[in-house]
N, C-alpha and C positions, 0 to 999 in steps of 0.2 A: 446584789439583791439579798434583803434580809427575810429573815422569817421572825414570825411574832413569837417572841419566846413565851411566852402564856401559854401559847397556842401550838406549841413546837410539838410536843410526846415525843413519839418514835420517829426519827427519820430514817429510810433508808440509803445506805449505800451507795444505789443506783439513781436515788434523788439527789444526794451529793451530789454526785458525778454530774447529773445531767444540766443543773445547774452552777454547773462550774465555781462551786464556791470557793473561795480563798479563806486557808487557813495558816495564820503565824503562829510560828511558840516562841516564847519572849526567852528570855536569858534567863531567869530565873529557871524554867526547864531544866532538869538534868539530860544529860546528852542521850543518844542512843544503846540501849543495851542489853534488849533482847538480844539471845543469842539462838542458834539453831536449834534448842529443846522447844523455849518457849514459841519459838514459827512455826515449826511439826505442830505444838498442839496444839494452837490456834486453826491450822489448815486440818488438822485431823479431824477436830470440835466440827468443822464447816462438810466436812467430807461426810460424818456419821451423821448430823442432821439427818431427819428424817420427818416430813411436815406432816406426816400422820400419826406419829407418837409424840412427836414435839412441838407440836404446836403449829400455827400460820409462819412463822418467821424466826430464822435465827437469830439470835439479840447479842449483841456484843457487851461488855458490859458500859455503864455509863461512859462518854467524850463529852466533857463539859466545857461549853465554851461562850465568850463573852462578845458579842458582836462591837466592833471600832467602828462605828461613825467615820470619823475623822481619815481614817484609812481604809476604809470600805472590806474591809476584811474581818475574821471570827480569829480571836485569841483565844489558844487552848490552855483550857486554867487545870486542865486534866484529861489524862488519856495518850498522851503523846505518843507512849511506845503504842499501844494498838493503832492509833488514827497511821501513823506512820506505816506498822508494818504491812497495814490493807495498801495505803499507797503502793508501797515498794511490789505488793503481792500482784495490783494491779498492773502495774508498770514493763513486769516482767511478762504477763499473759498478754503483753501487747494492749492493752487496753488506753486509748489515744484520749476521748476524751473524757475526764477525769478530775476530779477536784485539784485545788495545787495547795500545795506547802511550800513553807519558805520558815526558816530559822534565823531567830537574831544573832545567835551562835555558830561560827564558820565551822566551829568542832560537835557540832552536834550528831554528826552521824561523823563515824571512823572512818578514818582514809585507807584502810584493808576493806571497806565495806564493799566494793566490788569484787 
């Protein structure tokens, strides 16, 4: 299922999710490489929200991506280490269902990554 991207603005999160979108990142992607600084402050950013000083909604910065036809899937032309690490952040807090990722690159994420 696509969304009108004209029509797209904000999505969030829990809209992903709930629409089980699929998202690829093509080889051109550089591999995985946040490391534990950059996840703290991500989850840190997420932690000190506060929707009365900051607004309706936390905003991640721009995931730009290009919906495939042909494969029924969203190509991420930007964003990969965020769109990623929400996965991974989800994955861990048990969160079942959840948008999916798949990489054309078998090395895109590090085999210490567990």
């Amino acid at each position: 299922m696509s969304f009108d991207l004209q029509k797209c603005g904000h999505v969030g999160i829990g809209e992903i999710c709930k629409r089980c979108l699929n998202f690829f990142v093509p080889a051109y992607q550089r591999g995985y490489r946040w490391r534990e600084s950059q996840i703290m402050q991500l989850i840190n950013d997420i932690i000190k929200y506060d929707e009365k000083h900051d607004g309706k909604y936390y905003c991640l910065q721009p995931v730009v991506v290009r919906y495939d036809n042909e494969a029924s899937r969203w190509r991420v032309i930007d964003g990969q280490q965020r769109l990623t690490t929400i996965w991974l952040i989800l994955k861990l807090l048990g969160v079942e269902d959840t948008f999916s990722l798949s990489y054309h690159r078998n090395d895109c994420l590090p085999s210490d990554f567990n």
